[in-house]
ZAMILO-759546 format. One record per atom (N, C-alpha, C, O): z, x, y. Coordinates in steps of 0.05 Angstrom, whole numbers, plus 5000, padded with zeros to 4 digits. Layout:
BEGIN
ZXY...
END
This chain:
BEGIN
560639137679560039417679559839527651561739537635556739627644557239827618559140007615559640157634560540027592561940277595562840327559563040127544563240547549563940537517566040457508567940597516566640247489568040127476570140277466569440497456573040207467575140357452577040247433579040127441576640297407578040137389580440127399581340287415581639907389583639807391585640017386584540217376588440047391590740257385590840217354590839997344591040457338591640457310590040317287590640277263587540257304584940157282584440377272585340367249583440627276582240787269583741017278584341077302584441127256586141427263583341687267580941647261584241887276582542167277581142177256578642137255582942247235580742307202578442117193576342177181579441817203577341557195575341647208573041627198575541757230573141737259571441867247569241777240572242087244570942327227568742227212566242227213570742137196568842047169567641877166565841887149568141637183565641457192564441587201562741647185564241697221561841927236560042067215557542057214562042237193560142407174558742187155556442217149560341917144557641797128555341677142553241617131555841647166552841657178550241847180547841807177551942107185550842317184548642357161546942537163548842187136548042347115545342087111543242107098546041917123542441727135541241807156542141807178539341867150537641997176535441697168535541547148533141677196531841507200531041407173532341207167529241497154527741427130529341467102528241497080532241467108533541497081535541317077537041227094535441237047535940967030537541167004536841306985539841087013542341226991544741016981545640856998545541026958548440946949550040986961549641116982553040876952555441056960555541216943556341426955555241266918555441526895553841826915554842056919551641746923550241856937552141926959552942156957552841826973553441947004556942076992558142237005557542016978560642146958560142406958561042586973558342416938557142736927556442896953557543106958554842786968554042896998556343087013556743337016557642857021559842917033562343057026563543207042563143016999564943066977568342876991570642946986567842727003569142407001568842346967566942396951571342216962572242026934569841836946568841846969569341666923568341416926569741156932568840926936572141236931574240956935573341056973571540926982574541246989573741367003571541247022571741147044569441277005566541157028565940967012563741037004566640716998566840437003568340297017567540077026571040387023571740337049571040467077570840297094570640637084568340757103565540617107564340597128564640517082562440307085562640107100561740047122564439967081565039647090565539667114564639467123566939847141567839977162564739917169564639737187562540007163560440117177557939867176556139817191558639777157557439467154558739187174557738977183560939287174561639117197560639137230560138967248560439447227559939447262556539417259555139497277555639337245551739257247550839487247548539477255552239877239548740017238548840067208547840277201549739937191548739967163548139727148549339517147546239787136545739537119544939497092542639577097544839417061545339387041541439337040539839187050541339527024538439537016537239386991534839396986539239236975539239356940539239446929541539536932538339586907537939816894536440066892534040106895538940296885537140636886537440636856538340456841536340916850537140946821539341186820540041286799540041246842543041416845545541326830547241516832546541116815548540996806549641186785548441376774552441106782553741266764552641156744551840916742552341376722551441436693549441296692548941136675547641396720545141266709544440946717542440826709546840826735545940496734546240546761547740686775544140366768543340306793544940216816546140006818545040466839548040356864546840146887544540166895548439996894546339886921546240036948548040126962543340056952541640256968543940126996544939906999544240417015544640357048542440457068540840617058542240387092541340567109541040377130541140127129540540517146541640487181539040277189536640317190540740037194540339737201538839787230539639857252536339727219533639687242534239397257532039317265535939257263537039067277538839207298540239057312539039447302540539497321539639667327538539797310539539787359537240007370538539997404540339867414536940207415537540287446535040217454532940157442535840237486533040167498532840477529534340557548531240527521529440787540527840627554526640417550528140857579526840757605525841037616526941247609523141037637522341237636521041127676519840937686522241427688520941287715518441557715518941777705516241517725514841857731512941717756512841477763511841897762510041907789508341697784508341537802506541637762504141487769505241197750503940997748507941247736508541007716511141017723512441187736511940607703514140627686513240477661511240357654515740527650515440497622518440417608520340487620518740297590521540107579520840107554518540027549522640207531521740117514524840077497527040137506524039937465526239857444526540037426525539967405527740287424527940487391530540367380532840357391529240247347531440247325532440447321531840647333535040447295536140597293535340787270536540967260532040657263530240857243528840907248526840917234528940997278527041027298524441027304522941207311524240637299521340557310521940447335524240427343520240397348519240377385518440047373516139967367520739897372519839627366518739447392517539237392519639597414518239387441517339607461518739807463514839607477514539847490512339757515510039657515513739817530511439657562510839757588512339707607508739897591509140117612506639977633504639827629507840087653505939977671505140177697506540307712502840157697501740437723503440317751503840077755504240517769505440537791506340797802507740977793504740757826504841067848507941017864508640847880509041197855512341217854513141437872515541497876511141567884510241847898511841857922509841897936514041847941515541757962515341467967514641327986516141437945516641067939519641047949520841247942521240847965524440837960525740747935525940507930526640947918528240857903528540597897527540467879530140497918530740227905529240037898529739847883525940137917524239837903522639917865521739797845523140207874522440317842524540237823524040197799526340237830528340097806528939807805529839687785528239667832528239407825525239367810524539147801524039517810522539447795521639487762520239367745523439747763523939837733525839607719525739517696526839567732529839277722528339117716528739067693525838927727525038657719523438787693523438617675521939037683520739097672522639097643522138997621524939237652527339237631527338917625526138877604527738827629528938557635526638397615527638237598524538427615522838237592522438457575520238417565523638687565524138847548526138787528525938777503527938737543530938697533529938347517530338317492528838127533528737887523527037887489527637777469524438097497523538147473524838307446524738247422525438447455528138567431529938357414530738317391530138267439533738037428531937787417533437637404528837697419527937517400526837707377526237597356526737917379526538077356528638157333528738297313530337997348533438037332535038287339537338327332533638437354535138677349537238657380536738597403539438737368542238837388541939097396541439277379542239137420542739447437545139587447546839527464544839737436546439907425548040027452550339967456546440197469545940257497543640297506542040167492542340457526540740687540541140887544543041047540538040887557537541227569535441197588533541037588536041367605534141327635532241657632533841847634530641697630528041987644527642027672527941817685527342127679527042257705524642427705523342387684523342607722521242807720522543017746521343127764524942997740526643227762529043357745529143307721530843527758533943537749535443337756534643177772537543307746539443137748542143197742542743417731543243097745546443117741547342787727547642567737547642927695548242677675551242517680551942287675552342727691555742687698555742417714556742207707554642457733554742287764553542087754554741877748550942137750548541937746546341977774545341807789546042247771544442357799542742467799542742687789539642337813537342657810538642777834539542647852538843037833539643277847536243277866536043307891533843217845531743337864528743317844528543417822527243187854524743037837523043097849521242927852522643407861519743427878517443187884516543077904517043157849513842977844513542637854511742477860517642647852517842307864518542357891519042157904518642607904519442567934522842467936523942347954523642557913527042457905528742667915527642877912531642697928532842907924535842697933536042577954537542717914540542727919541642387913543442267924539742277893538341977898541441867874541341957851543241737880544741677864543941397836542641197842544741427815543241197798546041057784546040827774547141147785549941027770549540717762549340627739549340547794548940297784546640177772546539967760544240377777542540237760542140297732540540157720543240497719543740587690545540407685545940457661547340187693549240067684547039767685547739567674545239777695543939547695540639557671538639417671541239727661540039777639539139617617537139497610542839727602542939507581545639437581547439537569545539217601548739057611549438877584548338707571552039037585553038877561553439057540555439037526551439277534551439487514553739607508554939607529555239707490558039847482558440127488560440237496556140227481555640537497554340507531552840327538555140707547553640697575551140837571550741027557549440687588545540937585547241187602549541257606545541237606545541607610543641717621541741717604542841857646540241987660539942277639541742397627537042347641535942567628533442677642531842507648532942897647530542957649528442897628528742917604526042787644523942687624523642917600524142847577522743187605521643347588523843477568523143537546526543527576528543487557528843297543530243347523528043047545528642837520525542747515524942527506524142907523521242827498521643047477521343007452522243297489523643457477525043457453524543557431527743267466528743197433527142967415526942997391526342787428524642667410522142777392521242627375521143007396519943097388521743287357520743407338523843247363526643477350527343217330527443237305527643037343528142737318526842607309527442497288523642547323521542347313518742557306517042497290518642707317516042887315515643167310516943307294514043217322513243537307516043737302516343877282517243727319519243877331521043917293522144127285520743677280523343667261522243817241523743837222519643967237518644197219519444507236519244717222520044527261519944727271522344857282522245087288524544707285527544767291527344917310528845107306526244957330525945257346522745147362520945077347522445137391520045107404520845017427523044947436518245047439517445097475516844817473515644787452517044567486516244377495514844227511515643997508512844237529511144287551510543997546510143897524510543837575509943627586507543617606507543717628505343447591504043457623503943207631504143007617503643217655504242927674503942957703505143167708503242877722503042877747503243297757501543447766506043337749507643627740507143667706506043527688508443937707508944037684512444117678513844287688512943897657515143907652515744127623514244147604517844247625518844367593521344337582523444327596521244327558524344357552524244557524522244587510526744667521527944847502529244747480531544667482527344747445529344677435530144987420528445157416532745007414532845307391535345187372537345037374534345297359535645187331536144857332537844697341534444837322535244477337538044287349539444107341537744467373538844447399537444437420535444577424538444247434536844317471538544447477540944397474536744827496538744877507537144807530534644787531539844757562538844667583540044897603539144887626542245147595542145407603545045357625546045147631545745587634547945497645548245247672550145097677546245277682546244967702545144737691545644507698543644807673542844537661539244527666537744367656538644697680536644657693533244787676530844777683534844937651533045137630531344997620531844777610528545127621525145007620523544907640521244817638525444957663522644927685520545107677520045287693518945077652516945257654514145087673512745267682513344867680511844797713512144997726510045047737514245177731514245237766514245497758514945667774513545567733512645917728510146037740507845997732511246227766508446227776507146477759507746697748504546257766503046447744499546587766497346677761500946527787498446567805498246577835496946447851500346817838501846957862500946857890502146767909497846917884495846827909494746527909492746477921496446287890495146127884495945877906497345967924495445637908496145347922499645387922501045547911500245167941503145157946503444907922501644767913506144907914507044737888508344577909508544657932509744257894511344107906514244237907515844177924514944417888518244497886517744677912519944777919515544757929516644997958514945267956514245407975514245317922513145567914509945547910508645347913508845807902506745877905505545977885506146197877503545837871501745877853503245857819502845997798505145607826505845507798503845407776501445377775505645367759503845307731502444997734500544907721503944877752503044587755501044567770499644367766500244727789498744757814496144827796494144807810495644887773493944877749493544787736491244757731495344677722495144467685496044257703494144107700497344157716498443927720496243717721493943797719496743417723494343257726493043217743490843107737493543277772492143237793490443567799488443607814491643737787490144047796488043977776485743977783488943917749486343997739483743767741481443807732484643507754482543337762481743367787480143187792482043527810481343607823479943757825478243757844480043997803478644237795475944157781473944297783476043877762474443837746472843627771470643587761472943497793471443377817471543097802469542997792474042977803473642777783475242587800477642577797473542407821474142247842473241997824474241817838472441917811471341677803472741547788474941517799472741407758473641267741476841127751479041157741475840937777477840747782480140917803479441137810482540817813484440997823487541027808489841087815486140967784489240977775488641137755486441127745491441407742491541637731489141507709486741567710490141357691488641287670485241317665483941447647484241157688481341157696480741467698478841557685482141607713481641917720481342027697479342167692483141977682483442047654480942047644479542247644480341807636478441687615476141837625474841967609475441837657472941977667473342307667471342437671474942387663475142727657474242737629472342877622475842567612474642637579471842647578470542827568470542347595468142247581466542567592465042677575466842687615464742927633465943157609464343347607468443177590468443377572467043307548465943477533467043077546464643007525462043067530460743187513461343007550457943077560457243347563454943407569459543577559458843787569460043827592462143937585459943807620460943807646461744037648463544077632460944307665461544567657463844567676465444757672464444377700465944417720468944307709471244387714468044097689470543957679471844197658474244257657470544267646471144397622472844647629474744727615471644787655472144997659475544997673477145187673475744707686477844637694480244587677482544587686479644537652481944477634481844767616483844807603480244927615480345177605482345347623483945517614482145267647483545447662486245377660487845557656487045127663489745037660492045177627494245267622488545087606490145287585491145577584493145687575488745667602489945997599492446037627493346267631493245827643495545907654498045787643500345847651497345597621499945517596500145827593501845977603498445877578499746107550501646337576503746467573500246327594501646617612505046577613506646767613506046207615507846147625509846107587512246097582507246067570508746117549508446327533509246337510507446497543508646887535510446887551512047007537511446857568513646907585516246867574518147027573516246587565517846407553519046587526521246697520516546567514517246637484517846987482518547057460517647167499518447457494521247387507522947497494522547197534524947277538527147027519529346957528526346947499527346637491527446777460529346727444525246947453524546997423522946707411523046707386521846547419521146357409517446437398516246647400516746207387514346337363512446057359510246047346513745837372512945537364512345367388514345377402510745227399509945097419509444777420507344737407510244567427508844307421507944277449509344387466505744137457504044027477504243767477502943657460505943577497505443247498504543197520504143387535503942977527503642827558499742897559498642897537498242947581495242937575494543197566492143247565496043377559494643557542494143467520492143567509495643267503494643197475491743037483490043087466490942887500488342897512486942977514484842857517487043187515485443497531485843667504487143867509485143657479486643847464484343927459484044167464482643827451479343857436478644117463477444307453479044137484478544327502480844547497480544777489483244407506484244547521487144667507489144757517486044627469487244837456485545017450486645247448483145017446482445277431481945587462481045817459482945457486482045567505485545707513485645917527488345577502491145627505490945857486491346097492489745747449490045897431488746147435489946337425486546197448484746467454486846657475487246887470487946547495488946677514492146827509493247037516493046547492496046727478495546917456497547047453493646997439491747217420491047407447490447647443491147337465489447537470493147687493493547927496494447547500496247637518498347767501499947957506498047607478500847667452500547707431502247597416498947847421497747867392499647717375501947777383499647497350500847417337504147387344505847427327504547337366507047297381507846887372509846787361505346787381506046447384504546377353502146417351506146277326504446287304504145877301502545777286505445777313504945467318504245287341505845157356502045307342501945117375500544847359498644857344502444547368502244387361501544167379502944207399499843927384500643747404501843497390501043407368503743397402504943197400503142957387500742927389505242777373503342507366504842297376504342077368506842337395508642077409506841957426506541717424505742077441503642057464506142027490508042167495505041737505507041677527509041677525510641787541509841527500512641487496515041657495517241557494514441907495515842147481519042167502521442207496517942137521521142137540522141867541524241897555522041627535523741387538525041437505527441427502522641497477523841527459526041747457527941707443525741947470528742177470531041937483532941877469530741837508532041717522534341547506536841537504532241407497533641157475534641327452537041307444533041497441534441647416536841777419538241787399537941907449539842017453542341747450544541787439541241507460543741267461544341287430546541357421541941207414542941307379544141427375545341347355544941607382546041867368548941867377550941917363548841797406551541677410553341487390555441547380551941247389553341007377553641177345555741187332551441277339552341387301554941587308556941577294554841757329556341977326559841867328561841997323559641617337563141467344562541147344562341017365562141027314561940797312564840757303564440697280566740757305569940697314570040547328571440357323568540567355568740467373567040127368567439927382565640137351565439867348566439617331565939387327568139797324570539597307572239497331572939627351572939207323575239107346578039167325580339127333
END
């Protein structure tokens, strides 16, 4: 059974924890520092965080770079930073896919393998026995890649309950009350930290807050498109998820009173528009194969050619974004937007058609609308990045 590691009695007192914790803190993915360096940082002695080092070099997430030019009086200290040999592994279930992948702990996507599958009132269990074998030559490729895992993280495209290990309710998978405990423990068996369930659009969310646009903007609306329309909240770079946990269903903002019935029960949501099947429906786009991808590829190629039916279809989806993100941003105060999942697809359309409609609903209200550059990956990398953040935040625990 995964479960997190507990140092031994009297290895590590309170203040050590700490402060192992804070000299991690002061490497972020792309930074290469001394101990003189992380001293000054922190304002730790240097006797201090060379033992705090050696502590942190032992448990495998730091590693000896050679030389910075940070050294006292000028002579060169030997460089640290957080040992790309050790990483989490993210998993991602959604309606038309899955997906598995390897994030280091400088957060590159060293292994990543997704595979189309209609998951649509699928049973559970054959979707996760099948996410497992997918894990499973994930995990083999990692570990010939040298790299050790750290833990997981599981996505969803519903709510959930992180406590339990439960979707509460997955409209788009036909999911409701679906327990996962044992298969988040079959993840990354063996791992020192336990994975952890997340809503997909909350942890592309943060990944977008740790690996992407998000880390210029501290503050933004997060919008997922995919089968649904997922959102998440970051403010002040924080997710908030609101008092149930449940904050950014912006999908199910209806934005069109008299419109189609949505999968969550309601009427004339935001998904029932932007989502992927409204707006390939809208655009008459039965062709290019039966899997999302092909649909894909054949919606772009008819926005390339012109296609006034296609075009008009992803125009429309933009101007019922912006309605659901004026909404957002007058009761949130927010000012910043990222777009992932097939709107970064659709952007050559289906921003300048978002950007016209929020000018025109909010005069100078939204001053950044961005699309994502993660692409697919954006929710297994939150997934896995959340296991990071774990292991840096209480590497105590991996001292015996």
């Amino acid at each position: 059974m995964t479960s997190q590691a507990t140092p031994a009695p009297g290895r590590v007192g309170d203040v050590r924890r700490r402060n192992l914790a804070l000299v991690l803190s002061r490497l972020g993915p792309e930074t290469v520092a001394s101990r003189a360096e992380i001293a000054a940082a922190t304002g730790l002695t240097k006797a201090s965080v060379s033992s705090l080092v050696a502590d942190l070099l032992e448990t495998g997430l730091l590693e000896e770079l050679g030389v910075t030019r940070g050294g006292e009086r000028g002579r060169p200290g030997v460089g640290l930073a957080l040992n790309p040999r050790r990483g989490a592994l993210g998993a991602e279930v959604n309606v038309d896919y899955l997906a598995v992948g390897v994030l280091d702990l400088r957060g590159e996507l060293r292994v990543h393998e997704t595979v189309e599958a209609s998951n649509h009132g699928r049973a559970p269990a054959d979707v996760l026995a099948e996410l497992h074998r997918l894990a499973a030559g994930v995990r083999d490729a990692a570990a010939a890649d040298g790299i050790e895992l750290l833990g997981g993280g599981l996505a969803v495209p519903g709510i959930v309950d992180a406590a339990s290990g439960t979707v509460a309710t997955a409209p788009n998978l036909a999911w409701a009350g679906v327990p996962l405990a044992g298969a988040l423990e079959d993840l990354a068996p063996g791992a020192p930290f336990a994975a952890e369930l997340s809503n997909e659009a909350d942890s592309a969310a943060l990944a977008e807050l740790w690996y992407g646009r998000g880390r210029a903007l501290g503050s933004y609306l997060y919008l997922s498109g995919e089968v649904g329309v997922g959102g998440g909240l970051v403010i002040g770079s924080q997710l908030f998820t609101g008092a149930g946990g449940h904050a950014g269903e912006v999908g199910h903002v209806v934005v069109d009173p008299g419109g189609r019935r949505c999968s969550c029960g309601g009427r004339g949501c935001v998904e029932t528009v932007a989502g992927q099947e409204a707006i390939l429906a809208a655009a008459g786009i039965t062709g290019g194969g039966s899997t999302t991808t092909g649909r894909l590829a054949a919606l772009t190629a008819s926005l390339a050619a012109g296609d006034a039916r296609a075009i008009g279809a992803v125009e429309r989806a933009g101007e019922a974004l912006a309605v659901a993100v004026v909404a957002a941003a007058r009761l949130l105060d927010l000012s910043a937007v990222v777009l992932g999942g097939h709107f970064g697809i659709l952007r050559d359309v289906l921003g300048p058609a978002l950007d016209a409609a929020l000018e025109d609903l909010a005069p100078g209200r939204i001053t950044a609308v961005t699309f994502s550059d993660l692409g697919a990956s954006a929710a297994l990398r939150g997934a896995a990045g959340a296991a990071v953040r774990r292991a840096l935040a209480a590497p105590h625990a991996l001292l015996g």
